[in-house]
C-alpha positions in Angstrom: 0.0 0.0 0.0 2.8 2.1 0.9 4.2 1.9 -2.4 1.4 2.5 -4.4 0.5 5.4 -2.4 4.3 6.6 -2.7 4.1 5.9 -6.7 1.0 7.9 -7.4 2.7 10.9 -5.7 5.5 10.9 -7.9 3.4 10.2 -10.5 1.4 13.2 -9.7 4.2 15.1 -9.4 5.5 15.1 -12.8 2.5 14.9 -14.3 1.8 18.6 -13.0 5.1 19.9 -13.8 5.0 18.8 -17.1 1.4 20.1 -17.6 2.6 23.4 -16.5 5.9 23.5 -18.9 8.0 23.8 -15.8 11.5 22.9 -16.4 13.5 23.0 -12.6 16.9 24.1 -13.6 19.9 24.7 -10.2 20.4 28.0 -10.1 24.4 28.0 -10.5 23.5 26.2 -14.2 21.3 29.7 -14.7 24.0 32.3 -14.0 26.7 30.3 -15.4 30.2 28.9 -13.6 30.4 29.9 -10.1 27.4 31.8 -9.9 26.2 33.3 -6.8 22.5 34.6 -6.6 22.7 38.2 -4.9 21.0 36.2 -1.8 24.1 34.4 -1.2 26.5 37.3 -1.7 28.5 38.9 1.3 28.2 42.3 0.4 31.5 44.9 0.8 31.9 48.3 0.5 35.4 50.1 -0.3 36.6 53.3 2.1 39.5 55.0 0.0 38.9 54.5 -3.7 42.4 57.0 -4.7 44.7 53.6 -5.6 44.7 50.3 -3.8 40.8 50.3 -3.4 40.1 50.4 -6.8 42.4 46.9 -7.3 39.6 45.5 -5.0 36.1 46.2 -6.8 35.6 43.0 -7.5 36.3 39.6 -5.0 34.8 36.4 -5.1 31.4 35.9 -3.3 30.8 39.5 -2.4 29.1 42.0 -4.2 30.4 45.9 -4.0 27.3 48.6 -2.5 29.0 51.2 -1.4 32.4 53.5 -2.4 33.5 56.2 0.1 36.4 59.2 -1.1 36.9 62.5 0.7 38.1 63.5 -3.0 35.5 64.2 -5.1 37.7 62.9 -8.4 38.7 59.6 -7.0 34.3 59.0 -6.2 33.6 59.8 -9.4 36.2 58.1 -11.3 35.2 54.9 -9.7 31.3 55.4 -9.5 32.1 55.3 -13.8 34.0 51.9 -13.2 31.1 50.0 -10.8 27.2 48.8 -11.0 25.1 51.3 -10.3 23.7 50.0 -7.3 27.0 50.8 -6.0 26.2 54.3 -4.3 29.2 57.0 -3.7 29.9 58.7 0.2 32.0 61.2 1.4 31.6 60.4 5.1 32.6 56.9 5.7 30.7 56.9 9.0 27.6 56.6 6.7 28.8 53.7 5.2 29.3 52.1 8.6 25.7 53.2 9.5 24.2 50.9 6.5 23.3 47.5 8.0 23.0 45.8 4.2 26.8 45.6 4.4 28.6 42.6 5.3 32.5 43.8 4.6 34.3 47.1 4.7 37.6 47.3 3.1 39.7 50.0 4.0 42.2 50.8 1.6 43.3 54.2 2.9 46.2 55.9 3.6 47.3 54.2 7.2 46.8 57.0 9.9 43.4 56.7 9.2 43.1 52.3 9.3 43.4 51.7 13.3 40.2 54.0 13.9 38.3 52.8 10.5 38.7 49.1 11.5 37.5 49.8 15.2 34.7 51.6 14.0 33.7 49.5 11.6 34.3 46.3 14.1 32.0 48.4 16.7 29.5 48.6 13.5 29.0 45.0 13.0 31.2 45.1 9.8 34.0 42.5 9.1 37.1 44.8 8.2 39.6 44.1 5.6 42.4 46.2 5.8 45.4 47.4 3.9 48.9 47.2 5.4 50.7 48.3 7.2 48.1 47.2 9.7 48.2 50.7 11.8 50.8 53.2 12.1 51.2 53.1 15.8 51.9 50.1 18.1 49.1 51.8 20.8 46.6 51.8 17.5 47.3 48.0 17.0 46.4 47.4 20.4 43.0 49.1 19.6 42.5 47.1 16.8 42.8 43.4 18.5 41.1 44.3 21.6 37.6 45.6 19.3 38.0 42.5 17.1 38.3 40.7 20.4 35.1 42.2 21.7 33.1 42.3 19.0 33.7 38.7 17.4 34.1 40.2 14.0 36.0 38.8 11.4 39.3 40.6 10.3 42.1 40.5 7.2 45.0 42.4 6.7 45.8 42.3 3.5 49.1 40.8 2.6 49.5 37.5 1.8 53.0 36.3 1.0 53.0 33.9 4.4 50.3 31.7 2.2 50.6 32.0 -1.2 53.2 33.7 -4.6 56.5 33.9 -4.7 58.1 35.9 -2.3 58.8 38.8 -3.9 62.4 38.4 -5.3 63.6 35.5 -3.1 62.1 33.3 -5.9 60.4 30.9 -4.1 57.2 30.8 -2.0 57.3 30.5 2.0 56.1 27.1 2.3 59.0 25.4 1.9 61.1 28.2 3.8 59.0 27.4 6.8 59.5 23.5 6.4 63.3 23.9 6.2 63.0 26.0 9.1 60.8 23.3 11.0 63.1 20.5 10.1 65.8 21.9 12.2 68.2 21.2 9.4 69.6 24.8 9.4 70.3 25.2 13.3 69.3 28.1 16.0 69.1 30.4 16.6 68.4 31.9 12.4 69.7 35.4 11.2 67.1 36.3 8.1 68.6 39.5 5.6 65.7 41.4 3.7 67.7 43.1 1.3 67.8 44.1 -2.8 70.6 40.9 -2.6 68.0 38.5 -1.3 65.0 40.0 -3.5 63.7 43.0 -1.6 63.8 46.5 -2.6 63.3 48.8 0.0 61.3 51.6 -2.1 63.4 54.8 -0.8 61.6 57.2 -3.5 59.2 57.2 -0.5 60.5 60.1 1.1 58.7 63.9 2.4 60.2 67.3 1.6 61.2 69.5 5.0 59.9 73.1 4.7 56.6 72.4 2.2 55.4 75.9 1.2 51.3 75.8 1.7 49.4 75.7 -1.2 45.7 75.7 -2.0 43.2 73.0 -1.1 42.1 71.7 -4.3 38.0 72.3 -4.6 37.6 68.8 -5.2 39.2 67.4 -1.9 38.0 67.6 1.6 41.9 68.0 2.8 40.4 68.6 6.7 38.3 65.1 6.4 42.0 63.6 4.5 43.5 64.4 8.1 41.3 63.3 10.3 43.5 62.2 13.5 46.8 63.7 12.0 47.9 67.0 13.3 46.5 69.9 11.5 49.3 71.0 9.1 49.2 73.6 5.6 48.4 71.8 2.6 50.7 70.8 -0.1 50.1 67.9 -2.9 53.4 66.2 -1.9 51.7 65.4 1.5 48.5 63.9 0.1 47.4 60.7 -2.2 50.3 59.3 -4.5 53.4 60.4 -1.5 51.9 60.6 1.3 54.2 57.3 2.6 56.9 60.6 2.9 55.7 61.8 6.0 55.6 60.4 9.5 52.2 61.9 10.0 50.9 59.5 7.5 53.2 56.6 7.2 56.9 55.6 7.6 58.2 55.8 4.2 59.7 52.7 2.7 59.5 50.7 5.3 56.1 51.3 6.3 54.8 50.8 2.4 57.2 47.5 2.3 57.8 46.5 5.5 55.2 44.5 6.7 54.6 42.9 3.2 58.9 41.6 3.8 58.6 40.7 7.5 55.5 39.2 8.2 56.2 36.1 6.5 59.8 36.0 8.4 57.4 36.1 11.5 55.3 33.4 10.5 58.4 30.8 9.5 60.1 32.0 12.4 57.1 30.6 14.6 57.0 34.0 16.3 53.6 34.9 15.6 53.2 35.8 19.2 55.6 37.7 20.2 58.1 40.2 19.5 61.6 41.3 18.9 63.6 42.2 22.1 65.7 45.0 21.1 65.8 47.1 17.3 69.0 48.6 16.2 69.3 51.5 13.5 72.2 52.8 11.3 70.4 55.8 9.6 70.9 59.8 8.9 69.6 62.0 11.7 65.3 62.4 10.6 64.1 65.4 10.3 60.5 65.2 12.5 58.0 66.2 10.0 59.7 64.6 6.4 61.2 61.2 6.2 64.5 60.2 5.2 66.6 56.8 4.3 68.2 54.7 6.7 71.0 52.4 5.8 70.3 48.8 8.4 67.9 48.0 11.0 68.9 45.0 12.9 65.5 43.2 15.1 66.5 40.5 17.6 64.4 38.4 19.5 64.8 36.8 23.1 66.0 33.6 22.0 68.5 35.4 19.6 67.3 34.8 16.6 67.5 38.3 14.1 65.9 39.8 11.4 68.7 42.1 9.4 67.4 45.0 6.9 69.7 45.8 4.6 68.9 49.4 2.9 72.0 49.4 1.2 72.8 46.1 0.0 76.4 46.5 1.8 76.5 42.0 2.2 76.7 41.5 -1.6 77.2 37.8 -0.4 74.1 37.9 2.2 72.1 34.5 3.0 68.0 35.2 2.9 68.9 32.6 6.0 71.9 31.4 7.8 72.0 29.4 11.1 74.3 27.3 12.5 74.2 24.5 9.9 73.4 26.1 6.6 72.2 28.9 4.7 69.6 29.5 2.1 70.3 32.1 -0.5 68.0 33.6 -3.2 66.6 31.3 -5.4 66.1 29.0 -2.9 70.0 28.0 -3.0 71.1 26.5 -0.3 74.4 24.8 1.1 72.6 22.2 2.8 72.7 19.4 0.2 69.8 17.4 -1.0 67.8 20.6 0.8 64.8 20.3 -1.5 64.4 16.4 -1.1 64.3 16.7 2.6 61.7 19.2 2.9 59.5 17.5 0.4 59.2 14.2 3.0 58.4 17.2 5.6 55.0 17.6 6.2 52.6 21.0 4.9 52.3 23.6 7.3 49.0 23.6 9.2 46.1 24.7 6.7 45.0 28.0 6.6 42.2 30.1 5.9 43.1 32.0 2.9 39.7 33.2 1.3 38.4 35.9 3.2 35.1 35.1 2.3 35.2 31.6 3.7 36.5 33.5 7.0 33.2 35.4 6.8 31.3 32.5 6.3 32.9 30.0 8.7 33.8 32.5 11.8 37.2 31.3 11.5 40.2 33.6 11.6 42.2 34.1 7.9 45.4 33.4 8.1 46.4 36.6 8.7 44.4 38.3 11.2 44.1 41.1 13.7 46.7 39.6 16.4 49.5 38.1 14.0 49.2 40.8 11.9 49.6 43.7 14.6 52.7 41.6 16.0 54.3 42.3 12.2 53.3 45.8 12.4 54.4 46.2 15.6 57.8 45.0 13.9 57.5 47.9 11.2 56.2 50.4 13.9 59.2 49.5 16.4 61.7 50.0 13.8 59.8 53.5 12.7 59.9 54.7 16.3 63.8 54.1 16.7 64.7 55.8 13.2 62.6 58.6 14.5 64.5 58.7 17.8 67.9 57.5 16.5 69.0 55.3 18.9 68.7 51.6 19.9 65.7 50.7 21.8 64.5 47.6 24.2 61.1 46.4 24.2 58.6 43.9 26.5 57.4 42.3 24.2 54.7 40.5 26.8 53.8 44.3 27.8 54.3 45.9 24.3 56.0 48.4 25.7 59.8 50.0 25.9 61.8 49.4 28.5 62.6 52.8 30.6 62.2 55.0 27.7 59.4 57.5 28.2 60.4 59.3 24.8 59.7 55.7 22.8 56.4 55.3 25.3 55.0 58.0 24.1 55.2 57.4 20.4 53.2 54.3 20.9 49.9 55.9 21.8 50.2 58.9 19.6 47.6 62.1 20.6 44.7 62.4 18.0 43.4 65.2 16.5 39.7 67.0 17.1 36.8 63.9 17.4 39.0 61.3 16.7 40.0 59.2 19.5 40.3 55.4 19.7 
């Protein structure tokens, strides 16, 4: 009886669907290869759409609703490139106010990332931001302890530690950090970021003392472009394409590089949780508005291990590694023989989440979150506070502070200008 009864349903069944000309087609076969219906998008929206935002309109499994420029040009330039859905602001505190918004990605210049990502944490937004992660150690703090609290989702946006070659070391870090964790090279490890082992240190990035004011342009909203940084006379060399040349704003080369070069030393290094003892500098006197080069900057940590930057390229002969037992050069050289065959029967790092979206999605942290990635800044901001002070510093890395130096101390928690506190 059963089965009859379970038979004429079916039967039924059809019968009306083909009586109505219904044909059921899955809705990924509609929209094509790896179609998403706009139900099951995350949805984003960009703050800072001068440069690196723009890279970012489009990213798998979310869909853009919102762009937000305090330069009139840069809005409508992009509002030309998107959907128009997408809807332009000048005030990103109205883009945190939308709650259709899953994602905000802040891809502005980096005094203004720690308070965007707290803000838009406190909002209910996941954050993706550009690096370096903040431009203060105090700001980073900030940054982990809203995260923290408000269960969001975070990325910083560098990814060398998980996937491409390393810039021009000429091999990825996967099998860096399995040659690492096979002991074969000994310990403690000296690591050299230099032009010799791949890295250029970018020293175009640097300000102009004595900048004669100019006129806001109509188009940009030059008080809105400050927002926390002190209130100083316009001039286009301070603004958009150089801003990197003034501490206000960023530390030059090594704040646009820095954290892209070191983070994935931090990772291989396994010191993700921590940070370097002591930072060293061998660089010209800075001047305190505009920066200048710098010619080494030597990090060590507590069990002696050190991380060498190399502005000048002096070692022509430098190791990318060199411990004890062996080095590894660019190109993934190495002195250690049969290297390669012994790291191939290590085994893979620990997986990792490397699709932001899938972080969204899961509730699981990426792979480079808010409290690895503001121990790599912290690396970059150390190393910007000691060029700016000219002299060797200690630091508590437990405490995140500097060791009887009030003068360092008090470039960690930097004051803010007007409204803008964190």
């Amino acid at each position: 009886m059963n089965n009859k009864m379970n038979n004429r349903r079916d039967f039924l069944k059809k019968s009306l669907i083909a009586a109505a000309g219904v044909t059921i087609i899955p809705r990924h076969v509609m929209g094509g290869p790896g179609f998403l219906a706009p139900s099951d998008q995350l949805t984003k929206a960009i703050i800072g759409v001068g440069g690196m935002g723009r890279g970012h309109i489009n990213y798998e499994g979310t869909r853009l609703l919102a762009v937000c420029d305090v330069d009139k040009n840069h809005l409508k330039d992009v509002l030309n490139m998107v959907k128009p859905e997408v809807q332009g602001y000048h005030d990103f505190r109205e883009v945190l106010q939308r709650p259709d918004i899953d994602i905000v990605h802040i891809a502005t210049p980096p005094h203004w990332h720690g308070i965007m990502s707290v803000m838009a944490a406190q909002a209910g937004k996941d954050v993706w931001c550009e690096k370096p992660m903040t431009r203060t150690i105090g700001e980073g703090k900030r940054v982990v302890e809203a995260i923290n609290a408000t269960g969001k989702m975070f990325r910083l946006n560098t990814w060398f530690r998980f996937k491409d070659n390393f810039y021009g070391l000429g091999t990825p870090v996967k099998p860096i950090k399995k040659a690492v964790e096979s002991g074969v090279l000994g310990w403690p490890l000296k690591v050299t970021i230099s032009g010799v082992t791949g890295f250029n240190w970018k020293f175009y990035w640097v300000g102009k003392p004595n900048l004669a004011p100019q006129a806001v342009p109509e188009a940009l909203d030059y008080d809105m472009w400050l927002g926390p940084a002190p209130e100083k006379p316009y001039n286009a060399h301070r603004v958009h394409q150089t801003f990197r040349g003034y501490w206000d704003y960023d530390g030059g080369g090594l704040g646009d590089m820095g954290q892209h070069y070191i983070d994935p030393v931090q990772y291989f290094l396994g010191k993700d949780n921590t940070s370097p003892v002591k930072v060293e500098v061998d660089a010209p006197q800075q001047h305190d508005d505009a920066i200048g080069t710098w010619r080494k900057i030597t990090y060590t940590y507590d069990d002696g291990c050190q991380i060498i930057l190399d502005g000048e390229n002096k070692d022509k002969n430098a190791a990318y590694i060199e411990g004890p037992n062996g080095k590894i050069f660019n190109g993934f050289k190495s002195d250690i023989p049969n290297l390669k065959e012994l790291i191939d029967r290590m085994p893979d790092p620990e997986p990792q989440i490397t699709t932001f979206s899938e972080s969204v999605r899961t509730r699981e942290k990426f792979a480079l979150n808010e409290e690895n990635g503001h121990r790599s800044a912290t690396i970059v901001n150390m190393g910007v506070i000691a060029l700016r002070l000219g002299r060797t510093l200690e630091f508590d890395p437990v405490n995140q502070v500097f060791i009887n130096d009030d003068e360092a101390n008090r470039l960690i928690n930097q004051p803010m200008r007007g409204e803008w506190q964190i």
